[in-house]
KEZAMAR-692986 format. One record per residue (C-alpha): x negated, y, z negated; residue in one letter; chain; residue number from 0. Coordinates in nm, 2 decimals, always signed. Layout:
BEGIN
ATOM east north up rest kette nr
ATOM X Y Z A A NUM
...
This chain:
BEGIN
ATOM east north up rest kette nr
ATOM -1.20 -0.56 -1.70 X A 0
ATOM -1.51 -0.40 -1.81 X A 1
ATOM -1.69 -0.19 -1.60 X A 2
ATOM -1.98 -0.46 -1.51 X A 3
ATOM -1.77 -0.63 -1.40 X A 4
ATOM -1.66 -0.47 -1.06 X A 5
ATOM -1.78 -0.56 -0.81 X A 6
ATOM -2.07 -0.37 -0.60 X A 7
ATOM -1.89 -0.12 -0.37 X A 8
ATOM -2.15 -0.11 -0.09 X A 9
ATOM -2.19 -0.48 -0.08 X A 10
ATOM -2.13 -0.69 +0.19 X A 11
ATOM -1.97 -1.04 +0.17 X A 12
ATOM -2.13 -1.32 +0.34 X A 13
ATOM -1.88 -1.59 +0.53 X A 14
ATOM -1.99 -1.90 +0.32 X A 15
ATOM -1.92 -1.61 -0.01 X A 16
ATOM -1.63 -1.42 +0.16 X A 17
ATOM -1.46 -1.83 +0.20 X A 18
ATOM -1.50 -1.85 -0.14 X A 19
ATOM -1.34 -1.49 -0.29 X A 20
ATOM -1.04 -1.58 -0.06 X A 21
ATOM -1.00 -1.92 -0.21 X A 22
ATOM -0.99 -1.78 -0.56 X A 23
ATOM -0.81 -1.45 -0.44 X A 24
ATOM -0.50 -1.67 -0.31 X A 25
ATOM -0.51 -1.91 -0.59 X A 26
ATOM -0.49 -1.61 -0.86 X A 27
ATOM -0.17 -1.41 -0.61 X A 28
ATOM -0.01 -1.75 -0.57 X A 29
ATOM -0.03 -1.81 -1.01 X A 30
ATOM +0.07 -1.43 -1.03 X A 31
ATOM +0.43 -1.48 -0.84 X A 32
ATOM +0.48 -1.83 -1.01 X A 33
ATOM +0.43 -1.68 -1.40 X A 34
ATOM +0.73 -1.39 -1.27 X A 35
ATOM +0.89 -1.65 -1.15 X A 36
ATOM +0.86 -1.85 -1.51 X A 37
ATOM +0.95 -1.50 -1.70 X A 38
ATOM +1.26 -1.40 -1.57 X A 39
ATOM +1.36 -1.77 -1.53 X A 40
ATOM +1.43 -1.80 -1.21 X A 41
ATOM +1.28 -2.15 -1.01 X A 42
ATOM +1.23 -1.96 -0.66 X A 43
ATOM +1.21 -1.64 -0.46 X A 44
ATOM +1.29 -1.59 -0.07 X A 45
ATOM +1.07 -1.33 +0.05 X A 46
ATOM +1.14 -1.18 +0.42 X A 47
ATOM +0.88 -0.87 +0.37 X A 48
ATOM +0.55 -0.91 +0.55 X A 49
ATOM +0.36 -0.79 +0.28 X A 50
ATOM +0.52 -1.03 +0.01 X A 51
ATOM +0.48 -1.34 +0.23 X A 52
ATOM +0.11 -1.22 +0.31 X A 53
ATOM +0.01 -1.16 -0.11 X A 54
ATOM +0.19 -1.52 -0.18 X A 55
ATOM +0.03 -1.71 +0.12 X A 56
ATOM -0.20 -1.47 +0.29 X A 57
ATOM -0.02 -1.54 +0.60 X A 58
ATOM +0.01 -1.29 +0.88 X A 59
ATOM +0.17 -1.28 +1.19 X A 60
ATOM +0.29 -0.96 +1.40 X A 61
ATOM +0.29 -0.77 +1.05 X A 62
ATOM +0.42 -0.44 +1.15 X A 63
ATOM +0.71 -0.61 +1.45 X A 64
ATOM +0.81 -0.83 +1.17 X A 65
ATOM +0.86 -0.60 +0.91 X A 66
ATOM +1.15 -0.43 +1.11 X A 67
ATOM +1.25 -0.80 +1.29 X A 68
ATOM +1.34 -1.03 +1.02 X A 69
ATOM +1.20 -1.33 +1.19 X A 70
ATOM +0.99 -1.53 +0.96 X A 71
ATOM +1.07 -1.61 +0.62 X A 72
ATOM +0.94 -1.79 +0.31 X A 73
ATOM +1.08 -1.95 -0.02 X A 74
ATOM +0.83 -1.96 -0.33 X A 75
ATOM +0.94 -2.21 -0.60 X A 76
ATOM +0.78 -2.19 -0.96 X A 77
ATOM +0.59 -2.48 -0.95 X A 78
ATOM +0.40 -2.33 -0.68 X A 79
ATOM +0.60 -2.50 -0.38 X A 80
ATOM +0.65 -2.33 -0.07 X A 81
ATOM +0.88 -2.35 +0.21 X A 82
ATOM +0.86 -2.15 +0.50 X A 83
ATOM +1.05 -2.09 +0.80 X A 84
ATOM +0.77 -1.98 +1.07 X A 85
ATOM +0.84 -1.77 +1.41 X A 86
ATOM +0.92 -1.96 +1.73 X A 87
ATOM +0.54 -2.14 +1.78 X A 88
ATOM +0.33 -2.03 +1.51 X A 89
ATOM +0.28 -2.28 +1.32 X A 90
ATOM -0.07 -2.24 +1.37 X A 91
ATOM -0.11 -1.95 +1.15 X A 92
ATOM -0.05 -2.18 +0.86 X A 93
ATOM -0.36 -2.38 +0.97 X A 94
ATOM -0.68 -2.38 +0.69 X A 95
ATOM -0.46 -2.27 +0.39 X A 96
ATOM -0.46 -2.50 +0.06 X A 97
ATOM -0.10 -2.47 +0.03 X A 98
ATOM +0.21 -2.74 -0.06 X A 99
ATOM +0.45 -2.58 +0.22 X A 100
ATOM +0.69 -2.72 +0.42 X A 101
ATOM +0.69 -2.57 +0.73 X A 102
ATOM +1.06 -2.53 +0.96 X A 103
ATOM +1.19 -2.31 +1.25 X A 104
ATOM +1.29 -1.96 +1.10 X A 105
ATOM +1.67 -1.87 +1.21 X A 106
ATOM +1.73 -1.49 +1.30 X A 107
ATOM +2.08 -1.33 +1.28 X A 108
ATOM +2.00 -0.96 +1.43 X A 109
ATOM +2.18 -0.78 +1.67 X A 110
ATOM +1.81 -0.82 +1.89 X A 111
ATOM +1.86 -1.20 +1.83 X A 112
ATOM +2.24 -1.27 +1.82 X A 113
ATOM +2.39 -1.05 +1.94 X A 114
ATOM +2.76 -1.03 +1.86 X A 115
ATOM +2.72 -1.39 +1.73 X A 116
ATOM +2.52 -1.24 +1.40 X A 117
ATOM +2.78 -1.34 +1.14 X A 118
ATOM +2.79 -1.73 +1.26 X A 119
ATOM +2.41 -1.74 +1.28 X A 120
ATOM +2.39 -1.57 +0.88 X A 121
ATOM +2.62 -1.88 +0.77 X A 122
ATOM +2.40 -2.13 +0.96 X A 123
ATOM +2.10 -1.98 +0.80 X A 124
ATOM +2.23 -1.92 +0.43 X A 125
ATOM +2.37 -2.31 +0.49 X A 126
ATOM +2.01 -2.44 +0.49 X A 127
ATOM +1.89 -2.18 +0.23 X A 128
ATOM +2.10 -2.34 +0.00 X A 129
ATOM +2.02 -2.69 +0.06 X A 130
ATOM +1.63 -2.68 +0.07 X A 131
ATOM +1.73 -2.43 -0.27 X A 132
ATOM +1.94 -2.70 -0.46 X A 133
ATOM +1.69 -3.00 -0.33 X A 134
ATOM +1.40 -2.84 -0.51 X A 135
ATOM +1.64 -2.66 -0.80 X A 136
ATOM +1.94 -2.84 -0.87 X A 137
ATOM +2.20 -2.71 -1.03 X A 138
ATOM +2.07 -2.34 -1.05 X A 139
ATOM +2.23 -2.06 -0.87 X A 140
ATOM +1.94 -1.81 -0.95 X A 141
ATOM +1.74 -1.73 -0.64 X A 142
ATOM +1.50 -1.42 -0.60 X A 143
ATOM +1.48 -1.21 -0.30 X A 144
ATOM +1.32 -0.94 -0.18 X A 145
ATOM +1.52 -0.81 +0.08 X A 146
ATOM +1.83 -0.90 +0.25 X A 147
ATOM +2.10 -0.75 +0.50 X A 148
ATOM +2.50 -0.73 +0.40 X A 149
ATOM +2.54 -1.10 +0.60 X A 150
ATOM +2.30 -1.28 +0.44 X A 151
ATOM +2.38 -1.18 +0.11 X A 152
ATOM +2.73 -1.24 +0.13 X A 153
ATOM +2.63 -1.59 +0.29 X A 154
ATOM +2.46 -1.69 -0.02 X A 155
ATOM +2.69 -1.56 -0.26 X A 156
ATOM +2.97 -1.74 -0.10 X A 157
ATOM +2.76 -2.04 -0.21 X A 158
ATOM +2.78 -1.94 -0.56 X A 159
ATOM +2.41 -1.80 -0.54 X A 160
ATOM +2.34 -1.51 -0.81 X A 161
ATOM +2.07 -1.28 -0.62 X A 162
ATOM +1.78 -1.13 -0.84 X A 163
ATOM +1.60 -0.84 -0.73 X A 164
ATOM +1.27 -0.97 -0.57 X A 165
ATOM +1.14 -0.70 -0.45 X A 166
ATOM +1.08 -0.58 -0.82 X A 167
ATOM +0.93 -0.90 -0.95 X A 168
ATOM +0.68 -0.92 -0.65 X A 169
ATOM +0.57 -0.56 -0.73 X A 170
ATOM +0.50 -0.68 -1.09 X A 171
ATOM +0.31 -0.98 -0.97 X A 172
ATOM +0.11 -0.73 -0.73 X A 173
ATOM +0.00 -0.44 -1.03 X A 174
ATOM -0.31 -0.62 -1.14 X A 175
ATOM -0.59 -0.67 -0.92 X A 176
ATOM -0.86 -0.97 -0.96 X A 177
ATOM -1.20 -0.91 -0.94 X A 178
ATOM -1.18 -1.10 -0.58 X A 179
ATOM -0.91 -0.89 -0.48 X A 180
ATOM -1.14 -0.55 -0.55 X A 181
ATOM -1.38 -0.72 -0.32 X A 182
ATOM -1.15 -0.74 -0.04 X A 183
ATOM -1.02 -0.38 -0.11 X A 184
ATOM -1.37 -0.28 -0.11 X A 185
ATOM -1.46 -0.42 +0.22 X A 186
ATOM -1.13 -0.29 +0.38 X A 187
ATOM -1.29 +0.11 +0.22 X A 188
ATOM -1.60 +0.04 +0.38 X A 189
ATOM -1.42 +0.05 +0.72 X A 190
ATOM -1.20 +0.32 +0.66 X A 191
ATOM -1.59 +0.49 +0.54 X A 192
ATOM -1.66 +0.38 +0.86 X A 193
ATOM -1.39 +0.59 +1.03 X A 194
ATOM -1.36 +0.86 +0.81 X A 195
ATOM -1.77 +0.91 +0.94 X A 196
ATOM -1.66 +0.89 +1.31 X A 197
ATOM -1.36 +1.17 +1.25 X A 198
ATOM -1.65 +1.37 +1.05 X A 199
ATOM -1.92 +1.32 +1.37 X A 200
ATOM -1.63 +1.42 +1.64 X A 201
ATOM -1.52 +1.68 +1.44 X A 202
ATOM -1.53 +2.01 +1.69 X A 203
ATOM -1.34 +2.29 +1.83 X A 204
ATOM -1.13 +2.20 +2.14 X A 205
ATOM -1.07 +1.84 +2.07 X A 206
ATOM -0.69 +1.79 +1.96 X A 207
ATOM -0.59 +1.63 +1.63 X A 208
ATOM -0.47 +1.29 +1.83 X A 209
ATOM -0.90 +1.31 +1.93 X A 210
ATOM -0.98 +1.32 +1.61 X A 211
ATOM -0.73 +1.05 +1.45 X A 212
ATOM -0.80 +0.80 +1.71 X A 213
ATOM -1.17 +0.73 +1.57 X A 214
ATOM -1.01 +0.61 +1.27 X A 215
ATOM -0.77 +0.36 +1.45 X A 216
ATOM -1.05 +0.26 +1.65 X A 217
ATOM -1.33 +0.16 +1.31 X A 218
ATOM -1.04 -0.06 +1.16 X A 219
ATOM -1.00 -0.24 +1.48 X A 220
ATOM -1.34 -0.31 +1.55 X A 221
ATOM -1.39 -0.36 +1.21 X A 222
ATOM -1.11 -0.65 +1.15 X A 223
ATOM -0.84 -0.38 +1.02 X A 224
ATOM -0.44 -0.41 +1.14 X A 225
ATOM -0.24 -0.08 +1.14 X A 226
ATOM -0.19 +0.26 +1.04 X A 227
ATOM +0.10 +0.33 +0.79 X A 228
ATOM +0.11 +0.73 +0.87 X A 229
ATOM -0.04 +0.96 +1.12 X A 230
ATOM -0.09 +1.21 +0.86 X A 231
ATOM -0.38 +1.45 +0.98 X A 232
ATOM -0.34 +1.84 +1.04 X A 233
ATOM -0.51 +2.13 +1.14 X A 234
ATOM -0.48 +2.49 +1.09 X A 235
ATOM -0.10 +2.64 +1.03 X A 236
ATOM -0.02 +2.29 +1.02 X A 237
ATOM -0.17 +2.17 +0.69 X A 238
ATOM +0.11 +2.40 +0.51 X A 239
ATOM +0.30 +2.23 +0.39 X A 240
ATOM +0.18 +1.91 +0.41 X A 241
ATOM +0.33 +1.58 +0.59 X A 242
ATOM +0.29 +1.75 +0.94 X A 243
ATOM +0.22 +1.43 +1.13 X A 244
ATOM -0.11 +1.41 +1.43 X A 245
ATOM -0.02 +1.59 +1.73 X A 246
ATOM -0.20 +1.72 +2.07 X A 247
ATOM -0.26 +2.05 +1.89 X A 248
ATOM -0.63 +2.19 +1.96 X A 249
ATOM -0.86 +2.26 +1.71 X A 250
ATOM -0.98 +2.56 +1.64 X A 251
ATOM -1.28 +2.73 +1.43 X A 252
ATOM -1.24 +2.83 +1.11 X A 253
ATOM -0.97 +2.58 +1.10 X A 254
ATOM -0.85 +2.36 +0.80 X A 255
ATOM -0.81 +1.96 +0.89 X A 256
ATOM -0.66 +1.77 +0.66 X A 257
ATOM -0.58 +1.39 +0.66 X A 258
ATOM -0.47 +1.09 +0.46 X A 259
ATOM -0.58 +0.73 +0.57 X A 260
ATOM -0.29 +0.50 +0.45 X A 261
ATOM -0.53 +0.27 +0.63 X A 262
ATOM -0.43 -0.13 +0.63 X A 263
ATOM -0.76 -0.27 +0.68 X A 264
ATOM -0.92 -0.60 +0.64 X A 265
ATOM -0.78 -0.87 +0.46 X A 266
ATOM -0.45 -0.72 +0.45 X A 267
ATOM -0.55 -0.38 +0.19 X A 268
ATOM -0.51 -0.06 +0.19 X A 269
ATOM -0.72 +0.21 +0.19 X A 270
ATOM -0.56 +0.56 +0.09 X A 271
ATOM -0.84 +0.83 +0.14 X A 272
ATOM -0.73 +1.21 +0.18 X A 273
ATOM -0.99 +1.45 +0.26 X A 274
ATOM -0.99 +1.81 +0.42 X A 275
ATOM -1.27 +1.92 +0.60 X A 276
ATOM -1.35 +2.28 +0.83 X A 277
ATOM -1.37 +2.28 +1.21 X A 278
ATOM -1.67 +2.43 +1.37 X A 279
ATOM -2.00 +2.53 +1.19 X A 280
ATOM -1.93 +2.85 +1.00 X A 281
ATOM -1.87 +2.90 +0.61 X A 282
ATOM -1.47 +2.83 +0.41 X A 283
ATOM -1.33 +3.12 +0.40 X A 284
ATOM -1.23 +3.25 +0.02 X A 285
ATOM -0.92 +3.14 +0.06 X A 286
ATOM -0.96 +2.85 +0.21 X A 287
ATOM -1.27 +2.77 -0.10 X A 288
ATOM -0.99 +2.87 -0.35 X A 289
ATOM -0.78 +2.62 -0.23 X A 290
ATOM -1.02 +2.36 -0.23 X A 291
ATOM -1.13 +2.45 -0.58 X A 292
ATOM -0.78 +2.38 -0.72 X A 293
ATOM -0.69 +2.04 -0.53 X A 294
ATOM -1.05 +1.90 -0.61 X A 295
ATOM -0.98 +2.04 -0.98 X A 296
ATOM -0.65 +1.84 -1.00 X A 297
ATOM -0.77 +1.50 -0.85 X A 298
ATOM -1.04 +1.51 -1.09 X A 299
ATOM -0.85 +1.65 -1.42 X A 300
ATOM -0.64 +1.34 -1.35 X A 301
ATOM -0.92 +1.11 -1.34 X A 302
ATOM -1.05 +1.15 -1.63 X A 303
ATOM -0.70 +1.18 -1.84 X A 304
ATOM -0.61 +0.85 -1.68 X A 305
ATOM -0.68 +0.51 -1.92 X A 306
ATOM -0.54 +0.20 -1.95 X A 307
ATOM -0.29 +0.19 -2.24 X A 308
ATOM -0.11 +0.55 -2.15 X A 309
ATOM +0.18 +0.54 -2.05 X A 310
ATOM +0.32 +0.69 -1.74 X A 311
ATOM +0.47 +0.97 -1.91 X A 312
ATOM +0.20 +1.05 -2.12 X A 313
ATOM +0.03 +1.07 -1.80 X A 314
ATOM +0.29 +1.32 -1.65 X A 315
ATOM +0.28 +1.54 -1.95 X A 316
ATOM -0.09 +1.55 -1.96 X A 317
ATOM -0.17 +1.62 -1.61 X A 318
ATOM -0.37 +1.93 -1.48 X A 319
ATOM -0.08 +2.19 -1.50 X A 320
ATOM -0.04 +2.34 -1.09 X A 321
ATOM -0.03 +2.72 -1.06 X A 322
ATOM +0.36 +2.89 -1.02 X A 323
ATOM +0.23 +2.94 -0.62 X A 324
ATOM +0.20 +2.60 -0.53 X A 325
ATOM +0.46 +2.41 -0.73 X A 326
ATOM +0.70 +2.42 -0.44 X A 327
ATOM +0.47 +2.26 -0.22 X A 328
ATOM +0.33 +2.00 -0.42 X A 329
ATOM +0.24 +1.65 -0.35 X A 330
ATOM +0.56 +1.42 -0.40 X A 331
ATOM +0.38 +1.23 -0.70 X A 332
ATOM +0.05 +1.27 -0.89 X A 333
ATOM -0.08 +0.91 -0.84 X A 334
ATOM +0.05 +0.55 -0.70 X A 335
ATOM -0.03 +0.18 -0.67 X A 336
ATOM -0.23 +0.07 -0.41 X A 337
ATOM -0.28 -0.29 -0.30 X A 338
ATOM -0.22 -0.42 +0.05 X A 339
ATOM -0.04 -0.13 +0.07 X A 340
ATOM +0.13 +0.19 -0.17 X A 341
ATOM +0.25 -0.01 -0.47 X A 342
ATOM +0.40 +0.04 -0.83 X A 343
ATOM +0.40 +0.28 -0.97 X A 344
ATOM +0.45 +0.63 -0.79 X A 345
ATOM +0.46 +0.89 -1.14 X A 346
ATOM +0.63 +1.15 -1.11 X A 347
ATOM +0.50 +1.53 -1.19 X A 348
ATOM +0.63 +1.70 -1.55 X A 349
ATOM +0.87 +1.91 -1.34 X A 350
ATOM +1.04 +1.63 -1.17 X A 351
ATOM +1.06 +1.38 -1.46 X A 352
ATOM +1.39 +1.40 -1.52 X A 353
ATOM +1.50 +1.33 -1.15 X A 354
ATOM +1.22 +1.09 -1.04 X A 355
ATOM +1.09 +0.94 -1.35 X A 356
ATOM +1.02 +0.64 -1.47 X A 357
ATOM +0.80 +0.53 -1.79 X A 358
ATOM +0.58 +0.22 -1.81 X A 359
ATOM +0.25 +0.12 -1.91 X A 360
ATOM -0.13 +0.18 -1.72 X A 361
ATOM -0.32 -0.15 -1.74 X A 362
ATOM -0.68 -0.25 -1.72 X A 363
ATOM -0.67 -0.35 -1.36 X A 364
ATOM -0.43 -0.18 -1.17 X A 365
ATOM -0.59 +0.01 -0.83 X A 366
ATOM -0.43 +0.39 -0.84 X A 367
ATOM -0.47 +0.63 -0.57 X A 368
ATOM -0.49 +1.01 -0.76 X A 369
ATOM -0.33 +1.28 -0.55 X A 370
ATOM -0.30 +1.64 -0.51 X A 371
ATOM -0.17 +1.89 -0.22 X A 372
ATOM -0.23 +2.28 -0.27 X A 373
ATOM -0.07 +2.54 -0.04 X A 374
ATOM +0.13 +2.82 -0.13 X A 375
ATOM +0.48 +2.84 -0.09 X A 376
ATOM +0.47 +3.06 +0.26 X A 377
ATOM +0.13 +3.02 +0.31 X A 378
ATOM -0.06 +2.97 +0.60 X A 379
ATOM -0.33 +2.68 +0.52 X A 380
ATOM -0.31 +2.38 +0.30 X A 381
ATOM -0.55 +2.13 +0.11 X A 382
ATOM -0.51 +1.75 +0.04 X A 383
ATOM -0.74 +1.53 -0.15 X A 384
ATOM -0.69 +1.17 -0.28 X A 385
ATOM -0.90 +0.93 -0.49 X A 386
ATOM -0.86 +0.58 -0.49 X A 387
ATOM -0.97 +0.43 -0.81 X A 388
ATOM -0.97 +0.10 -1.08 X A 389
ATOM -0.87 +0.12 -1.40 X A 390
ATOM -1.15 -0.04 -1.65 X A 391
ATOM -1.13 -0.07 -2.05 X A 392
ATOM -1.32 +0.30 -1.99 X A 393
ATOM -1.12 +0.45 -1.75 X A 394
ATOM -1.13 +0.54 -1.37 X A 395
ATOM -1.38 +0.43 -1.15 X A 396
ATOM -1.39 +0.54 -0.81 X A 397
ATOM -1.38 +0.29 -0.53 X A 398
ATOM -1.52 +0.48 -0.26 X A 399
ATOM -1.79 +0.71 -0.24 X A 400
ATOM -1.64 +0.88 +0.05 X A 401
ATOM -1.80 +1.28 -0.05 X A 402
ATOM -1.57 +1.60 -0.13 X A 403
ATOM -1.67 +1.93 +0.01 X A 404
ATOM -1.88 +2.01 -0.35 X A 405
ATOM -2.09 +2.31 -0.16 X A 406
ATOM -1.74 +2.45 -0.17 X A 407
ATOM -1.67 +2.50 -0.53 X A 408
């Protein structure tokens, strides 16, 4: 992917044109899962997380209840086949989509569901797994899955099925983004812009943090957007260390807020925008500039050492080196995946390579979120900043154009 070929960040998609980009944007997520499918040999893959089903069928329904309630369910073959077992009376959300699916009743074996009859309900369920599995792949025992409790996989291995490790394969199939897919991402940044605009305009002394955080719940909303992964915004004493969560504590001036979006937005993507801003109307103080200077100084060392063709590693060992005083507290990795939500790969910092690592390649394509935290260990104030970018035969390019505080520096 060349960098003409992205796709105009502040353009909006009309209906005839956004009907179109979805058409292709299913077709391409639908080939990606079948070709891992075809690699590691396997004819089919059950898929039970919300996200999965949704990047294989773009079908939603109760996303974020059905992520912890195992109540819908869906079987991918290789040849592009689908069978799906739908939530009591939903059918309908299957309705408009160019898809060879069977559609059946989904069977649920929780404790919410069952009750104590959850065992007999797992064998009734991995019963009919296996026959719709051997009608459509006879005589193979291999079956993908993405996740599964103790009951159900003891079901199906009782039935001589050999489980693969789904979960992996549909990460694979996720890495590399279509051109139609960065148009959708793009429209779901534009509403988290949108938000992220609100917070900035509300922004004040006396409001709380829960004021503040609401505004960007309510522009994905009204914009089409579905949920909120985090409630990651803090203010003051709060922003060290970081992963202090939105709470009813009231802003004050001179005040640090920090947040991070880990915004699901429209279509299903995820926008991940940190920024950190000052309450009231005065000037950073030195500090507080210092701080800035070094998180803004990370994010952007990293952008411009990432490119396609590095490995993760390399990445690691090449990163912008973080001063002794804020090692402790640093960010849990220096960049991520981001799709329809935080993806493959998270790479680990130099220091924790040996504990958290993992090598493999950067690829023209992939959508990366760049990270960085800085706050002394003991201090009293904290900075996060995040990038979201696309990696292009020439490197980074930014996907939002959502400004850093460059009057600090």
């Amino acid at each position: 992917m060349t960098d003409d070929q992205l796709f105009d960040a502040g353009t909006t998609v009309e209906s005839g044109g956004k009907e179109s980009v979805l058409r292709d944007v299913r077709s391409y997520r639908l080939a990606r899962v079948q070709e891992q499918l075809r690699k590691h040999k396997c004819p089919a893959i059950l898929l039970y997380d919300p996200v999965n089903i949704r990047y294989a069928t773009d079908t939603s329904n109760m996303q974020v209840w059905a992520g912890r309630n195992p109540a819908r369910y869906v079987m991918v073959f290789a040849d592009g086949r689908i069978v799906a077992w739908e939530f009591h009376s939903s059918e309908h959300v299957w309705d408009g989509l160019d898809l060879n699916v069977e559609l059946r009743g989904a069977l649920s074996w929780t404790f919410f569901n069952a009750g104590h009859g959850a065992e007999r309900r797992a064998e009734a369920w991995a019963a009919e797994i296996v026959d719709v599995f051997r009608k459509h792949a006879p005589g193979d025992g291999l079956l993908a899955v993405d996740r599964l409790d103790p009951f159900g996989t003891a079901c199906l291995e009782k039935h001589g099925i050999t489980l693969l490790d789904g979960q992996a394969l549909m990460e694979t199939a996720r890495l590399i983004k279509s051109p139609g897919e960065l148009v959708l991402i793009g429209e779901s940044l534009r509403t988290a812009e949108k938000g992220i605009e609100r917070m900035r305009h509300e922004l004040r002394p006396g409001l709380t943090e829960n004021d503040i955080w609401a505004n960007l719940h309510y522009e994905n909303i009204r914009n089409g957007g579905e949920w909120i992964e985090t409630r990651l915004l803090a203010s003051g004493d709060r922003t060290n260390p970081w992963m202090h969560e939105s709470s009813s504590r009231v802003l004050q001036a001179g005040d640090l807020l920090a947040f991070d979006t880990d915004m699901v937005g429209p279509n299903g993507y995820c926008s991940d925008i940190s920024r950190t801003w000052l309450v009231g109307d005065g000037r950073p103080s030195d500090e507080q500039r210092k701080l800035y200077e070094l998180a803004y100084a990370q994010v952007h060392f990293n952008m411009d050492v990432l490119r396609p063709g590095m490995t993760f590693r390399e990445f690691s060992e090449k990163a912008w080196k973080i001063p002794e005083q804020y090692i402790k507290n640093r960010y849990c990795c220096l960049a991520h995946g981001i799709g329809m939500v935080d993806e493959y790969p998270s790479i680990a910092h130099q220091v924790d390579w040996e504990s958290a690592g993992y090598d493999g390649l950067f690829e023209v394509g992939m959508t990366v979120c760049v990270e960085s935290y800085i706050g002394a260990e003991g201090g009293t104030q904290g900075v996060k900043l995040e990038q979201q970018v696309v990696l292009t035969e020439n490197g980074c390019v930014s996907l939002t154009d959502c400004s850093f505080e460059t009057d600090w520096l």
